[in-house]
PLY file of the C-alpha trace (Angstrom):
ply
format ascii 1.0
element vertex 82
property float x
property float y
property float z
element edge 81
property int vertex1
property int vertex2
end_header
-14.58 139.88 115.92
-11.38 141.00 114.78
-9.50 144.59 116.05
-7.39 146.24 113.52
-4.19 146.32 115.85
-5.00 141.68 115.76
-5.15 142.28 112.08
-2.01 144.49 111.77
-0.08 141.62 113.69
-1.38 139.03 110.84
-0.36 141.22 108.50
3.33 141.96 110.06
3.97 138.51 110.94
2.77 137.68 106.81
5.61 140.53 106.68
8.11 138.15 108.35
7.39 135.20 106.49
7.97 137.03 102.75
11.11 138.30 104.50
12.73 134.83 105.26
11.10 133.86 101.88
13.20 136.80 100.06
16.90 135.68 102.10
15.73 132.09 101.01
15.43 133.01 97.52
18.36 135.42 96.80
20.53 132.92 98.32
19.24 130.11 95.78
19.75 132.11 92.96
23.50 133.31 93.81
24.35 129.72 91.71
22.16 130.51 89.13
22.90 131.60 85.97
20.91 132.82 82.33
17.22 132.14 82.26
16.76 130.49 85.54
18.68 133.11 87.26
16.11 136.11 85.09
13.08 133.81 86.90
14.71 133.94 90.40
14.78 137.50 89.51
11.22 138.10 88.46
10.21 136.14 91.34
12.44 138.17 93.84
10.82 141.20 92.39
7.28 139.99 93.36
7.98 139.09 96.57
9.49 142.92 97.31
6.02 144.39 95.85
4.57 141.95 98.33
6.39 142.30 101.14
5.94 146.40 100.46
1.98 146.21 100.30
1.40 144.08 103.41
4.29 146.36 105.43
2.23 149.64 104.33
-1.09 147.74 105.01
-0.16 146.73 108.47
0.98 150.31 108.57
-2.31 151.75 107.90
-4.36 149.66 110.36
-2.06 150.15 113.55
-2.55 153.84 113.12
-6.31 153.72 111.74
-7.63 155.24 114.51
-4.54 158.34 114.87
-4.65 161.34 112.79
-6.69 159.50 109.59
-5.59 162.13 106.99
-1.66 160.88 106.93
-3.11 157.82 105.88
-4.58 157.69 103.42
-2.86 155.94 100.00
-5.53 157.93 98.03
-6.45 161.21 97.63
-9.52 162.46 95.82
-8.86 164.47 93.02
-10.12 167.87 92.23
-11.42 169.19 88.96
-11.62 172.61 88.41
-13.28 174.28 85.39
-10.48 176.89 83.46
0 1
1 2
2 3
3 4
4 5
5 6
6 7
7 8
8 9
9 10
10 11
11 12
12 13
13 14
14 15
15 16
16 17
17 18
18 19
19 20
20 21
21 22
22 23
23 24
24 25
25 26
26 27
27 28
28 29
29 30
30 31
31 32
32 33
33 34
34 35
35 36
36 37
37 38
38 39
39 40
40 41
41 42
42 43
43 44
44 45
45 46
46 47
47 48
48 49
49 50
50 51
51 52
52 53
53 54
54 55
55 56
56 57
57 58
58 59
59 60
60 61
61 62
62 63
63 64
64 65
65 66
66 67
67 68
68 69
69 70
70 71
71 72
72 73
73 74
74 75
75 76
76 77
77 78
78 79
79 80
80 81
């Protein structure tokens, strides 16, 4: 079986990979130019979203088990009749 903090360190060192993916990338497309340079781009922009999601995810399970109501990404909504 898996602990969280084992799973937080998958997801961190995923972190580190997207992050030498990113320099790898931006450096590439400093040559680039018109529609190859708009797809080095693009693809720059998905690997940020990425690289965001698995840093907050890793986030989230290293502190799962400390003070649970700072993390959470969603918050139930509340309806109230007027």
């Amino acid at each position: 079986m898996t602990s969280l903090k084992e799973l937080a360190k998958t997801y961190r060192e995923d972190e580190q990979r997207l992050t030498r993916q990113i320099d790898a990338l931006r450096e590439d497309s400093k040559g680039l130019t018109g529609a190859k340079k708009h797809t080095a781009n693009r693809n720059l922009c998905c690997l940020y979203e990425m690289r965001r999601d698995v840093r907050n995810i890793a986030e989230i399970l290293e502190n799962y088990y400390e003070n649970k109501s700072q993390n959470r990404i969603y918050h139930k909504k509340t309806y109230q009749n007027f």
